[in-house]
C-alpha positions as CSV (number, residue, x, y, z in Angstrom):
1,X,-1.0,-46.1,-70.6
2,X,-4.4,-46.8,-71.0
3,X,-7.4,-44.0,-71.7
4,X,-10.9,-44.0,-71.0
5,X,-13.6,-41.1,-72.9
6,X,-15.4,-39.0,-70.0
7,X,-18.6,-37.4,-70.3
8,X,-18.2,-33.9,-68.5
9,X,-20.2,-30.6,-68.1
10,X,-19.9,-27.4,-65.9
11,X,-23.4,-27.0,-63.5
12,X,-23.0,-23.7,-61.6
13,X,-19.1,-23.6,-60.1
14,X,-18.8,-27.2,-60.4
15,X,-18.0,-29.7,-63.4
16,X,-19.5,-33.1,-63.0
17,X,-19.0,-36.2,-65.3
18,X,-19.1,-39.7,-65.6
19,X,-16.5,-42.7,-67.5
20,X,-18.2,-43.6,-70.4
21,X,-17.6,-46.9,-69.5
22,X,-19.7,-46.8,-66.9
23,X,-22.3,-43.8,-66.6
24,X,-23.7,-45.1,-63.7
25,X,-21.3,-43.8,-61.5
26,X,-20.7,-39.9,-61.5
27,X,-18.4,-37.4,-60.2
28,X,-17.5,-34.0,-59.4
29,X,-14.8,-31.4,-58.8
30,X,-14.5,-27.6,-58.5
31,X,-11.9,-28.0,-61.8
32,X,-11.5,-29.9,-64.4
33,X,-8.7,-31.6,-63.0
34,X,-10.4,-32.5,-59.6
35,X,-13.0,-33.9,-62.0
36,X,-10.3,-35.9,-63.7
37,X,-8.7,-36.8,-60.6
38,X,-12.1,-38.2,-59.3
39,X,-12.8,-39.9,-62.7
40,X,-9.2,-41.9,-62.0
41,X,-10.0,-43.2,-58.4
42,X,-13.6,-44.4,-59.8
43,X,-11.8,-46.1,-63.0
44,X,-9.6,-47.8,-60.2
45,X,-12.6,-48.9,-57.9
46,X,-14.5,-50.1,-60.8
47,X,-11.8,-52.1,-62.0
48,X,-10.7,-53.4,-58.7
49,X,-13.0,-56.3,-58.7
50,X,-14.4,-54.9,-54.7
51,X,-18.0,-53.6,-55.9
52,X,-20.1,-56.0,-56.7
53,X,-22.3,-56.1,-59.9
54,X,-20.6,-53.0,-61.9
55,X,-22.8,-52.0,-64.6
56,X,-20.7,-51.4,-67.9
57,X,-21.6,-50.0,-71.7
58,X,-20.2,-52.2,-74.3
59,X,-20.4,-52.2,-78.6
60,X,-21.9,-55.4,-80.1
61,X,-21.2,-56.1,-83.9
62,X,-24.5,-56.9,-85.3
63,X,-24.3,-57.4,-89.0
């Protein structure tokens, strides 16, 4: 099984976050697992090769 680190907060009654993979592209849910549940269809849109130009955040080894 693959994982993926998610950037999350609570705003009011709602919790909103983003993959770190890809913080373009945010969610939300009224719990933390709506969030999560959210967070998995985006991870399988993203990855589904149908949107077109998906920004990503990659590490680059520089030294």
């Amino acid at each position: 099984m693959k994982t993926m680190k998610y950037v999350y907060w609570q705003d009011e009654n709602m919790w909103l976050g983003y993959l770190e993979e890809y913080p373009d592209y945010w969610t939300q849910g009224e719990t933390i697992k709506e969030l999560e549940d959210n967070l998995r269809d985006i991870s399988r849109e993203l990855t589904s090769g149908n949107i077109p130009n998906v920004r990503m955040v990659a590490e680059l080894e520089v030294a």
